[in-house]
C-alpha positions in Angstrom: 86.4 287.5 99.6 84.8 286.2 103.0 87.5 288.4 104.9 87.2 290.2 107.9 89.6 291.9 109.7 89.7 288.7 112.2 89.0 286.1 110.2 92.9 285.3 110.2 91.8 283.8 113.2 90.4 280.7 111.6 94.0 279.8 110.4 96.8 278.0 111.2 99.4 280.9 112.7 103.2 280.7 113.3 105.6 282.8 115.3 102.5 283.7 118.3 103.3 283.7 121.7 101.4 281.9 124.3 99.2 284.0 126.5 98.0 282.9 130.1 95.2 285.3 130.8 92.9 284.9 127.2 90.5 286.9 129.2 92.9 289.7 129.7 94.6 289.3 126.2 90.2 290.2 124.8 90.0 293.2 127.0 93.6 294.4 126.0 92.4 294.1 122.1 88.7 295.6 122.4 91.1 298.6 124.6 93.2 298.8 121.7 90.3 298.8 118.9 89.1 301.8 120.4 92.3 304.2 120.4 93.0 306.4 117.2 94.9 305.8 114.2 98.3 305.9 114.3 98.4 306.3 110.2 95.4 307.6 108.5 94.4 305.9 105.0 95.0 308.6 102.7 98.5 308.2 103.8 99.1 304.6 102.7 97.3 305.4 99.3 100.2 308.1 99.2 102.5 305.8 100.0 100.9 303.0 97.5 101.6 305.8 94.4 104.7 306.4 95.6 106.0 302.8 95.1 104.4 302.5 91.8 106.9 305.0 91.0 109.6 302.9 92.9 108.3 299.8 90.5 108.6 301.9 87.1 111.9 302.8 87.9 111.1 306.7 88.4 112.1 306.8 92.1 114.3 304.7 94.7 112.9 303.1 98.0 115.1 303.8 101.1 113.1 301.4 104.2 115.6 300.9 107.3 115.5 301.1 110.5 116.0 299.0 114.1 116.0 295.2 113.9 113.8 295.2 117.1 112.3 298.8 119.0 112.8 298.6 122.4 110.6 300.5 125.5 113.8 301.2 127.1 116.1 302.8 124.3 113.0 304.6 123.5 114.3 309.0 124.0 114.0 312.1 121.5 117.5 311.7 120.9 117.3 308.1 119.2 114.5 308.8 117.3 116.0 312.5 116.0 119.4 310.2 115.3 117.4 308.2 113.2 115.4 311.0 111.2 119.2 312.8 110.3 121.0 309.3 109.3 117.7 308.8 106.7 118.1 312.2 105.4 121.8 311.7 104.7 121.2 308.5 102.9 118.3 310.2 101.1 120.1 313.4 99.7 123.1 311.2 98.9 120.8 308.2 97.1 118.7 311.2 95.7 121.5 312.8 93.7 123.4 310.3 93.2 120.7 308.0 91.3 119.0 311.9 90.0 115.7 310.2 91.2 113.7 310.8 94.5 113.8 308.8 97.2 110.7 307.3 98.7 111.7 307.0 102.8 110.3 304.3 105.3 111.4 304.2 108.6 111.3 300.3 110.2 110.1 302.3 113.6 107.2 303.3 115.7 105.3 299.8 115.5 109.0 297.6 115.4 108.3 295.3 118.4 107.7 292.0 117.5 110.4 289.3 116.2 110.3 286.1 114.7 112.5 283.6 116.5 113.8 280.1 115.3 112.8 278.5 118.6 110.1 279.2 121.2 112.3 278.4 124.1 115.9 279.7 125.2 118.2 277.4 127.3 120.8 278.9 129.3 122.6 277.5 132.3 120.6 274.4 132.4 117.0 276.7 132.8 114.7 277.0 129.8 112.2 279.8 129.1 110.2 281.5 126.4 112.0 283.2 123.4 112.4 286.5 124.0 109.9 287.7 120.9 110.1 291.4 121.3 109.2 294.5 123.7 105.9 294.4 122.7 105.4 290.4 124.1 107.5 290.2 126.6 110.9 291.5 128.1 114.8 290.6 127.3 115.5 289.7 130.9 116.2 286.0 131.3 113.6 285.2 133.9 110.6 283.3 134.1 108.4 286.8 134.7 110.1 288.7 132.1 109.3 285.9 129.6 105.9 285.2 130.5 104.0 287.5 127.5 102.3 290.3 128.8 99.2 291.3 126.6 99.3 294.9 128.6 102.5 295.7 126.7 100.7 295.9 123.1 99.0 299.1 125.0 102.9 300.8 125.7 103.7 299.3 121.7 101.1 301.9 120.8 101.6 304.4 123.0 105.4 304.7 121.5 104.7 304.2 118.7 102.2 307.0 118.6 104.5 309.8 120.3 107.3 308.3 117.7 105.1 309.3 114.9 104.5 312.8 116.9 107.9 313.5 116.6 108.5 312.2 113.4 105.7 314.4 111.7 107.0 317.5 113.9 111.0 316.8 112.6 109.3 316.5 109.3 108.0 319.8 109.0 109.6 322.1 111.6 113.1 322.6 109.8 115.5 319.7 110.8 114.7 318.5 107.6 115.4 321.6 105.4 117.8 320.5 102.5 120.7 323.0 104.1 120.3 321.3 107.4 121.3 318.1 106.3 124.0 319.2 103.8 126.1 320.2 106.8 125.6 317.1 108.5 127.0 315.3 105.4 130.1 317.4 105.2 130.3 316.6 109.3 130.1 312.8 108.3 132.9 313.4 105.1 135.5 315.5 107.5 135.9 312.8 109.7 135.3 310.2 107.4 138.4 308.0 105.9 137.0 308.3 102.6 136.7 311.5 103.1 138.3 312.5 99.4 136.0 310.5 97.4 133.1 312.2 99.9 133.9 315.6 99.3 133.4 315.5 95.9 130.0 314.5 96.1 129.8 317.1 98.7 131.1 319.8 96.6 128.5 319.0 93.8 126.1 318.7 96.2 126.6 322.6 97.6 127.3 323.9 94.0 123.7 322.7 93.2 122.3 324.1 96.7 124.0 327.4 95.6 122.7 327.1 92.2 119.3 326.7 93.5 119.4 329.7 95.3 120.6 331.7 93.0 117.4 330.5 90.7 115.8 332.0 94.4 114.7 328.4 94.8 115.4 328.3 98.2 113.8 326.8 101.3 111.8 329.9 102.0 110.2 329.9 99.0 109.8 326.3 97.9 108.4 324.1 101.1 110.3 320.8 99.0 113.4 322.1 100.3 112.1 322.6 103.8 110.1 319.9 105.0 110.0 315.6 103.9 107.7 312.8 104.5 108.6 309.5 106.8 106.4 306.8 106.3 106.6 303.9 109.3 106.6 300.2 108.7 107.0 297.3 110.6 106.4 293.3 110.5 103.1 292.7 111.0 103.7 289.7 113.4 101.7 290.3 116.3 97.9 289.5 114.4 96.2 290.7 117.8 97.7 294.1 117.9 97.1 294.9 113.9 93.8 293.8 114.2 93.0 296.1 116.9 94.1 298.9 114.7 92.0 297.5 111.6 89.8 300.4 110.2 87.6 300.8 107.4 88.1 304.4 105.7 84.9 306.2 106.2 85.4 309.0 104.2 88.0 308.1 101.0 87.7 304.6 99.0 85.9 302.4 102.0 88.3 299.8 102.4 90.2 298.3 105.6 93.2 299.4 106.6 96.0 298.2 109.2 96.7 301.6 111.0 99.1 300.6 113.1 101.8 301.8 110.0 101.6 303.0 106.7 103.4 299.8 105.1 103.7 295.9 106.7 105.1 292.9 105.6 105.1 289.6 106.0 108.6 287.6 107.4 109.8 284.8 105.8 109.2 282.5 108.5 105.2 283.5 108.1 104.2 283.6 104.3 102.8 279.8 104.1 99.8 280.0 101.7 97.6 278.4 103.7 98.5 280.1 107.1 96.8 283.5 109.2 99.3 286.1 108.4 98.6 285.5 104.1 94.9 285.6 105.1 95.3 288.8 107.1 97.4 290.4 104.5 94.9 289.8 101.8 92.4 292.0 103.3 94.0 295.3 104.1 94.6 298.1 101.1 97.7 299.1 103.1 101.1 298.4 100.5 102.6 295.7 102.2 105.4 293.7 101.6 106.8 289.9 102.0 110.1 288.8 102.1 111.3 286.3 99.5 114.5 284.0 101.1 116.5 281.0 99.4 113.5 278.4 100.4 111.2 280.1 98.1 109.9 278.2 94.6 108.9 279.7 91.7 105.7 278.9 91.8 104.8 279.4 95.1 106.2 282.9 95.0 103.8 283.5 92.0 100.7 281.7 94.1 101.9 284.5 96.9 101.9 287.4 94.4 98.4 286.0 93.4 97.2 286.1 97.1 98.2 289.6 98.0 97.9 291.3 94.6 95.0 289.6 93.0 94.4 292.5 90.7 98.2 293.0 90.1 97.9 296.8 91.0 101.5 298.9 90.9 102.8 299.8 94.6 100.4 297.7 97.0 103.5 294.2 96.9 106.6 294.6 97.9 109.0 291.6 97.8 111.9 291.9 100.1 114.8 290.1 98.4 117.0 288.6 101.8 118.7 285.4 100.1 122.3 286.2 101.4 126.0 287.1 99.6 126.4 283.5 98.9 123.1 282.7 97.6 121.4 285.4 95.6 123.2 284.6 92.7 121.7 281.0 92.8 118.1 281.3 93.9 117.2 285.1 93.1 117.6 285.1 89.1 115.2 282.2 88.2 112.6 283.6 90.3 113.0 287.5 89.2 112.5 285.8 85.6 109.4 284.3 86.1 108.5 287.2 87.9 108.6 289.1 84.8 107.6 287.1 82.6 104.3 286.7 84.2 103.5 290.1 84.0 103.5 290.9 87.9 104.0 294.5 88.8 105.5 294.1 92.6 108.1 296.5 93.7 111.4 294.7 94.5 114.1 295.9 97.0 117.3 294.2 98.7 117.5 293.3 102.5 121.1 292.4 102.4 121.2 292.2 106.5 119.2 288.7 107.1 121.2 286.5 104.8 124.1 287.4 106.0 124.2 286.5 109.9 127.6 285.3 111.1 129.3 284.6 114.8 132.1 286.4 115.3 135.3 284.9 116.9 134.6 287.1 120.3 131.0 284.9 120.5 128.6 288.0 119.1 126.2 287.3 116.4 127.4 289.9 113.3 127.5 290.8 109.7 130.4 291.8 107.8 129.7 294.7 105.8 131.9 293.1 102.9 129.2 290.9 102.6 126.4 293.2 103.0 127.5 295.1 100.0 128.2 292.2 98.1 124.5 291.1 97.6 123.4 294.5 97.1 126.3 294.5 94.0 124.9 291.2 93.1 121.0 292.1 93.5 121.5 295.0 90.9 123.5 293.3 88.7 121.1 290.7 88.0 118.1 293.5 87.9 120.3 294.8 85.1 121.4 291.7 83.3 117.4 291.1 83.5 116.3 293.9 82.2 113.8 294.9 85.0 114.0 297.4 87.9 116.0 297.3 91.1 113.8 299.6 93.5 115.6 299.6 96.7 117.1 299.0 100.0 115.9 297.8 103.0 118.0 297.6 105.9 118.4 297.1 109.8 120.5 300.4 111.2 120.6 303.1 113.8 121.7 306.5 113.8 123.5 305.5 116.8 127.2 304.8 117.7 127.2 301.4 118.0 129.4 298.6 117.5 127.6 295.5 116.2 128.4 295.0 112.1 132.1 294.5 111.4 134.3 296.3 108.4 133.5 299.6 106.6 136.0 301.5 105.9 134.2 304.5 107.8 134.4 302.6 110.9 136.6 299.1 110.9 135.1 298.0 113.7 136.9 294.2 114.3 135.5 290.9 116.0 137.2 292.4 119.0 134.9 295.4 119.4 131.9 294.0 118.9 131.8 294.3 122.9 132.2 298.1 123.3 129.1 299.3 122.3 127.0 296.0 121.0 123.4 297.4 122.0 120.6 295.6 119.9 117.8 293.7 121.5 118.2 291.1 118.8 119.8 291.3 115.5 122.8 293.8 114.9 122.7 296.8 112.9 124.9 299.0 110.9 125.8 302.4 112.8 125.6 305.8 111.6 128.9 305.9 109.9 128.2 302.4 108.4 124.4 303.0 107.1 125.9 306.4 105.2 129.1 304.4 103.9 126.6 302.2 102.0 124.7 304.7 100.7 127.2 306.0 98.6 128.3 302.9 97.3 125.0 302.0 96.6 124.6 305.3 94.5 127.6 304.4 93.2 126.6 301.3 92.3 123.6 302.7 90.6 125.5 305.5 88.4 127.7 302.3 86.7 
C-alpha cells in the first residue's frame, strides 16, 4: 500500500489551519506521539463487529453528540448529562426496534470544525475562522484566532479524563437498566406527550418486572448493570490523529488512530485524491464518511473502494446528510448502486447538516419538523429498496438549551433561540428534543 501513518502528508489537504511556529507545531506532535492511547485496538475491532451487526440489520447504531467540544463547557456534569440522554434514547430505540443498540458518543476528541471560509469579517476587521477549541479560540480577536499547536495537548488531555469518566459511568451503576427507567418516566411526566410516553413506559416496567421475576436482575446479570460508550469524532485535525497512530503490538498488527474508537471523514474532505482519503486508508479503526447531495455515483463507489478495499462488514460507515428537501432526489440512485455492487458499508441518517436555516431573530437553526422528515424519508427509501437502514447520527446535548426550534416536548420558537443558545458552532437538539426523536424514530421503525 506504500502508507504510513504520515504519508497523508504528501497530499493535497483541505480544512487545515495555518500555523506560525512549524518548529513548535513538530515538538507539540513528537509530545503527543509519546502519550498513551486514549482507545486501545481491541476496542475498535469490538466496535468493527458491532457494526457488522448494524449493516445485517441485527442491531441499530445510535452516534450523537456535540456539534463542536469546547475547553470551557468542559464539567462532570455535561458529560454525566450526556451519558443519561444516550441511555434514554438507547432503552427507548432498544425496545422499541427489539434490537440492540450499538452507542457512539460524538465526544472526547470533538474539537475540530470544518468551515466554509478561512476568514470571518465582522465590523469591518477580518480574522481566521474560528475552526474549533482544539485550533484556536471563539473570541473575535487577532490572538484568539491565531492557531495554537499547544491546544492539541488540552484536546487530549480532555479527551482522556472524558473517557475516564465515561468508562467509570459505564460500569459503576448510573447505567443499570432501573436507573435509567426512572429517568424516562421523569422525561414522560413532564413531557406533553406524555400519554403516548407512558405507554411505552408501562411496557417498559412490566418487562423490568418480568425480568426480575425470571431473577434476571441487575445483580445477577452484569447486561443489566453496566453498557459500553464508544467515542468518535471527525478526524480533521491530520497532525493530532497522527500523533495518536499506533500499530497493535500484541492483537492483529495493524495501525490504529487512538485518538477514538471510530472517525470519519466530512463532506468537505473526502476528495479522492486529497490527505484525509490517504490517511483513512491506512488505519483498521471503522471509520466513516459522510455522503451529501454533491456526491456521484461513481465517485461514491471509487470512495467505498478506497476505504474498504476488501469490502469487509463494519469498518465504512456512510453518513447519509443530504437534507429534508433533497434526500429524496439524490439519496435513492446512489443507495441502488450501492447495492447492486455488492458493497457491505453500514448506512446511518445525519439529519442535522442538511437542514441549517436562519431564524427570523438572526440565529442559525434547524426546525425539528424537518429533522424528522429526512429521517421518515431516509427509512422509507431503505425500505422501498429493500436494504438496511442502520442508524442515526446526530448533533445534541443532554443540556437545556435553546438552539433547534419545534418539538412538541419543547416548542421552543425563533424568539427563544436567545435564552439559552450555547453552541460553539452548529446548534443542537436539547435533552427533551434528542428523546422526542427517539421515539418517533422507534416509531418509525415498528411501521
Amino acid at each position: 500500500m506504500n502508507w504510513t501513518p504520515s504519508s497523508w502528508r504528501t497530499f493535497p489537504i483541505k480544512q487545515q489551519p495555518t500555523y506560525n511556529d512549524l518548529e513548535v507545531l513538530k515538538s507539540v506532535e513528537k509530545e503527543l506521539s509519546s502519550y498513551p492511547p486514549l482507545i486501545f485496538a481491541g476496542e475498535a475491532r469490538t466496535l468493527k463487529e458491532k457494526l457488522a451487526q448494524v449493516g445485517r440489520g441485527e442491531a441499530f447504531l445510535l452516534q450523537g453528540g456535540d456539534c463542536a467540544e469546547s475547553f470551557s463547557d468542559f464539567s462532570t456534569l455535561t458529560i454525566k448529562n450526556f451519558f443519561k440522554l444516550m441511555l434514554q434514547m438507547n432503552m427507548v430505540l432498544m425496545y422499541s426496534t427489539g434490537k440492540p443498540v450499538v452507542k457512539v458518543g460524538r465526544i472526547a476528541g470533538q474539537f475540530a470544525k470544518p468551515r466554509s471560509s478561512d476568514f470571518e469579517e465582522m465590523e469591518g476587521v477580518s480574522l481566521p475562522s474560528y475552526r474549533g477549541d482544539i485550533i484556536n479560540n471563539i473570541d473575535f480577536t487577532t490572538e484568539a484566532r491565531t492557531p495554537n499547536p499547544h491546544n492539541m495537548i488540552r484536546a487530549y488531555n480532555q479527551s482522556a479524563a472524558t473517557q475516564n469518566l465515561l468508562r467509570a459511568f459505564s460500569r459503576g451503576g448510573l447505567a443499570d437498566l432501573n436507573e435509567v427507567h426512572k429517568w424516562n418516566l421523569d422525561f414522560i411526566k413532564d413531557n406533553p406527550l406524555g400519554k403516548k410516553y407512558d405507554e411505552l413506559s408501562v411496557k417498559i416496567d412490566h418487562a423490568v418486572q418480568f425480568m426480575a421475576a425470571c431473577g434476571l436482575s441487575s445483580k445477577q446479570v452484569p447486561q443489566l448493570h453496566q453498557t459500553n460508550i464508544f467515542t468518535s469524532h471527525e478526524a480533521l485535525l491530520l497532525n493530532y490523529e497522527e500523533a495518536l497512530t499506533k500499530k497493535d503490538s500484541e492483537g492483529d498488527h495493524k495501525y490504529y488512530d487512538c485518538s477514538a474508537h471510530m472517525l470519519w471523514i466530512g463532506d468537505r474532505t473526502r476528495d479522492l485524491t486529497d490527505a484525509h482519503i490517504e490517511y483513512f486508508r491506512g488505519i483498521a479503526n471503522p471509520i466513516g464518511c459522510k455522503v451529501g447531495p454533491s456526491m456521484g455515483e461513481d465517485e461514491l463507489i471509487e470512495l467505498i473502494d478506497a476505504l474498504n478495499p476488501k469490502n469487509e462488514e463494519g469498518r465504512l460507515n456512510l453518513i447519509v446528510r443530504m437534507g429534508a428537501n433533497k434526500i429524496q432526489e439524490f439519496f435513492p440512485k446512489l443507495l441502488k448502486r450501492v447495492r447492486d455492487e455488492g458493497r457491505h458499508v453500514v448506512w446511518s441518517c445525519d439529519p442535522m447538516h442538511g437542514n441549517v436555516e436562519k431564524s427570523s431573530s438572526g440565529y442559525k437553526t434547524r426546525d425539528f419538523d424537518n429533522i424528522l422528515l429526512e429521517v421518515k424519508q431516509f427509512f422509507q427509501i431503505h425500505q422501498d429498496m429493500g436494504t438496511v437502514g442502520g442508524g442515526i447520527h446526530l448533533e445534541m446535548t443532554g443540556n437545556d438549551v435553546t438552539e433547534c426550534t419545534g418539538s412538541q416536548s419543547c416548542s421552543i420558537t425563533s424568539d427563544d433561540l436567545a435564552s439559552r443558545y450555547h453552541t460553539q458552532c452548529d446548534p443542537r437538539l436539547n435533552a427533551n428534543q434528542a428523546l422526542e426523536l427517539a421515539f418517533m424514530i422507534g416509531n418509525i421503525i415498528k411501521r
